[in-house]
N, C-alpha and C positions, 0 to 999 in steps of 0.2 A: 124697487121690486125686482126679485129674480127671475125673469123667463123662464116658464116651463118646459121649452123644450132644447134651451139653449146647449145642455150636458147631450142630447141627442144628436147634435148637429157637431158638438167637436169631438162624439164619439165617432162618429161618423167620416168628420176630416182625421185621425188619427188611423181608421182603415184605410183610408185612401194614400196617408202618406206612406204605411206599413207602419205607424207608430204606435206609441203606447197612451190608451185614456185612462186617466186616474180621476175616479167619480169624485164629488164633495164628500169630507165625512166625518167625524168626530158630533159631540154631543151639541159642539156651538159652531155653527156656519163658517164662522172664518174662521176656526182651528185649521182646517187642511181643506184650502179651497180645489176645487177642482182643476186637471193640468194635462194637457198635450204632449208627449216629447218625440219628435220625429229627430229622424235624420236623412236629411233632405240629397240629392243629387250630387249638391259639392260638397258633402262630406260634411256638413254643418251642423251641429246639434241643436234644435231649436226646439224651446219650450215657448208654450201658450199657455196660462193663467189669468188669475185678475186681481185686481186689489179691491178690497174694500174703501165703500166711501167714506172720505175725510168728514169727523164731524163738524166742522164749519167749513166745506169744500161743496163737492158737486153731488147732488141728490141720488147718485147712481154708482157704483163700481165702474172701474176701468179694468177694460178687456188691453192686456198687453202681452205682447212678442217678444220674444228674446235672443238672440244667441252671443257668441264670444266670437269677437274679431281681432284673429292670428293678426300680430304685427303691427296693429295701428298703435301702440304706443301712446303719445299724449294728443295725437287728433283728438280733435273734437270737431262733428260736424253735426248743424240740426238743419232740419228743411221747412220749411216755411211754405204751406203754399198759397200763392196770390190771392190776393183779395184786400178788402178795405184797410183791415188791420194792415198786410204787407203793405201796400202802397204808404202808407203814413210813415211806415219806417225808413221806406225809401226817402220819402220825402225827409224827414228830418238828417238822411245824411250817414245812417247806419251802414258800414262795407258789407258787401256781400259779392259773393261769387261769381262772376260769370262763366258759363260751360264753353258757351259756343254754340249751343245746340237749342236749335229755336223752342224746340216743342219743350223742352224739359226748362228752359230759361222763363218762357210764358207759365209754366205752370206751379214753379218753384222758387223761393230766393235763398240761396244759399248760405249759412253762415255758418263760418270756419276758424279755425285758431292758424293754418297752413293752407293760404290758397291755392297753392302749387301743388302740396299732398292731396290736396282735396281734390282739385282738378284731375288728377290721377288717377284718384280711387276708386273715384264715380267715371266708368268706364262706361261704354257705348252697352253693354249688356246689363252693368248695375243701372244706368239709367232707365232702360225701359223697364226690369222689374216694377223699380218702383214709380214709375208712370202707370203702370198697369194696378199697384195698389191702389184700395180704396180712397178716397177724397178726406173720408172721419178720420185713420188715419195718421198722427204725428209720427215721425222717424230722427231718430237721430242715433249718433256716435259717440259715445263718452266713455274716459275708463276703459278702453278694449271692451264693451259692450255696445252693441247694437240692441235698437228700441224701439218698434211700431205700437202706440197706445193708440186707443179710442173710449170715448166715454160710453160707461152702459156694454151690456151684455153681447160680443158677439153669435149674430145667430143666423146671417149666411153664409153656408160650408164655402161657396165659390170667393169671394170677400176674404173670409180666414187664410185660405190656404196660398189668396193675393198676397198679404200680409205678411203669413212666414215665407213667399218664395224673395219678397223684396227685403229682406231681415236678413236671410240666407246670401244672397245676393252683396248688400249692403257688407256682410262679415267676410267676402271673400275678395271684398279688393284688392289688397293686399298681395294674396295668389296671383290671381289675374297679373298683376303688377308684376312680378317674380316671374314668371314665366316669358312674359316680357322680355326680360333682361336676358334670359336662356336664349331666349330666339335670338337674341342682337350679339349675346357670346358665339353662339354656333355661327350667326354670320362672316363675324369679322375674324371667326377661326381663334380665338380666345377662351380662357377657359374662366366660368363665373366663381365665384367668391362670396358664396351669404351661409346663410343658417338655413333652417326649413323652410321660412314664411320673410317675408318682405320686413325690412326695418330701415329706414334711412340710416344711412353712415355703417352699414353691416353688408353691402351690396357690391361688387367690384368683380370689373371684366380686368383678367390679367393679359396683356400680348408681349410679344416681342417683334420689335420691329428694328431691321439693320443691326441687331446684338443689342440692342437699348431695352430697357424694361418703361413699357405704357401699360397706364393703368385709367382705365373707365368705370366712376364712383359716384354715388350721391357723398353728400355730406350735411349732416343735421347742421341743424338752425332755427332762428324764428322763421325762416322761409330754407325750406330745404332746396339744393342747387346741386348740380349735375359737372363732373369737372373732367377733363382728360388731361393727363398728363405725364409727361415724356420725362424721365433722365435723360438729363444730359451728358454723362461721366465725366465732366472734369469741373472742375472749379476756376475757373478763367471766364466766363461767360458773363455780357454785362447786365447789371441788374436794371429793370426798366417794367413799366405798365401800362398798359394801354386799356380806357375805361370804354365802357358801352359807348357805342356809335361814335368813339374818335374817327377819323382819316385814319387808313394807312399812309403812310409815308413812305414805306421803304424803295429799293432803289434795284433795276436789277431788271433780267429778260422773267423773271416770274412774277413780277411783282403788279401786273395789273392782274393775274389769275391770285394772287395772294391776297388782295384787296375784294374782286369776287368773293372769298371764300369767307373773307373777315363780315363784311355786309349781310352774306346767306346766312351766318351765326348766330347774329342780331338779337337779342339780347345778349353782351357775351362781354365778358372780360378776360384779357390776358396779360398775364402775369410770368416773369422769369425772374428768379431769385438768386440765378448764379450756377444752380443746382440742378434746376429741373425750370422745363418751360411748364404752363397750366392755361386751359384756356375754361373757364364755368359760365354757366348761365342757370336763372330761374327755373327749376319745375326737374322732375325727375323722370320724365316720357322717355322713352329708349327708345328713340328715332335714329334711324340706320343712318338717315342721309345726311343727318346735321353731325354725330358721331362722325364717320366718315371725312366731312370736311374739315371739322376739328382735327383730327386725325392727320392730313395731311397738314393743315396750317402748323401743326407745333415741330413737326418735322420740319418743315421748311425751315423754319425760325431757329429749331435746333441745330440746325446744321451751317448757322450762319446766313443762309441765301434771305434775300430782302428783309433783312432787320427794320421793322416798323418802326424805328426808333430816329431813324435816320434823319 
């Protein structure tokens, strides 16, 4: 059954966002269902709608949210929130996400195709959005679309306009992410290297440091990873690796601040091919301070002083 005043209350949230209501209308119900379309604060275009019910599905129409999310590419993420079902999943062993972040880890379980991506995307202001959505509720990311459904007719304007701001939110990670990396260029006095909108492996801080070309990059993957890396100009240089949480070894008056510096990195791999030293690790966070130390470890390294090889 369709609430009577349901088309009242999203005429209603579409004055409030400055949007557009398009009433229901054609001769049969579900010809041209009834639709929202705002465009919310960060620039996001979100449409509200609903589906008709599955004939052997759920007795009611689903009220769902929409928009397009710049740059997520092949993420996929759905949010799950806790309760009996969740816990069973846990139980049988199912991966999911961890944030860090107590309130949003208690209320959700994450699941991802990129944990690293995902850990990213869902930032400290996407999160609380969608803490602040409804409980009814489903959210997820697929296809470069984002999706808040619920079963049956929304019909609290406050509830709705939860819904399209954590949808809104949800599609602008991305951003968020990219501006990021702006900040961490303008730090280290480097100039940034992407497209409009955030894409792993389209992303790169260019510097120059002592006449050498470094460069700070994601690079796609099943787990996207974060890498700095130094030419070295010559081809003489020995080739050698050094995995997550080896010892340094190297030898030298900097080589216990070199060894610091390798430990602070942690997750981290580094890599010289002859060519160019590289030092990467898990996740695409543009943290100033671990950049930084990367930054000096491959210098060091490039320039000969405490070779970890030793």
């Amino acid at each position: 059954m369709t609430p009577d005043n349901y088309e009242e209350v999203w005429s209603e949230v579409a004055v409030r966002t400055r949007g557009r209501f398009e009433p229901q209308g054609g001769a049969l119900f579900w010809s041209s269902p009834a639709k929202v379309t705002a465009t919310l604060g960060t620039g996001i275009d979100v449409v509200v709608d609903h589906r008709p019910a599955r004939p052997r599905g759920s007795a009611s129409a689903t009220t769902q949210v929409r928009a397009d999310a710049r740059g997520s590419a092949e993420l996929r993420v759905r949010l799950v929130r806790r309760g009996v079902f969740a816990r069973v999943r846990t139980t049988l062993g199912l991966r999911h996400v961890e944030l860090g972040h107590d309130a949003f880890d208690t209320a959700f379980l994450v699941r991802a195709n990129d944990h690293e991506l995902a850990r990213a995307w869902l930032s400290a202001r996407v999160r609380a959005a969608i803490l602040a959505c409804g409980p009814d509720y489903r959210l997820s990311l697929r296809r470069g679309i984002v999706r808040a459904e619920r079963g049956g007719f929304e019909t609290d304007p406050d509830c709705l306009l939860a819904a399209m701001h954590a949808v809104a939110m949800l599609a602008v990670g991305g951003d968020e992410l990219l501006d990021r990396w702006r900040a961490l260029a303008d730090e280290l006095g480097g100039s940034l290297v992407a497209a409009d909108h955030f894409a792993a492996g389209q992303v790169r801080i260019d510097l120059e440091r002592d006449g050498h070309h470094v460069a700070v990059a994601t690079q796609p993957g099943p787990e996207v990873a974060t890498q700095v890396r130094r030419e070295l100009g010559r081809r003489d240089a020995p080739d050698f690796e050094l995995a997550p949480a080896a010892p340094w070894t190297g030898a030298g008056p900097g080589a216990q601040a070199a060894a610091d510096a390798w430990q602070a990195i942690q997750p981290a791999r580094l890599r010289c091919d002859g060519e160019a030293v590289v030092i990467s690790w898990p996740g695409i966070l543009a943290d100033a301070t671990r950049v930084k130390r990367a930054l000096a470890l491959v210098t060091a390294v490039s320039i000969g002083a405490e070779l970890p090889y030793r």
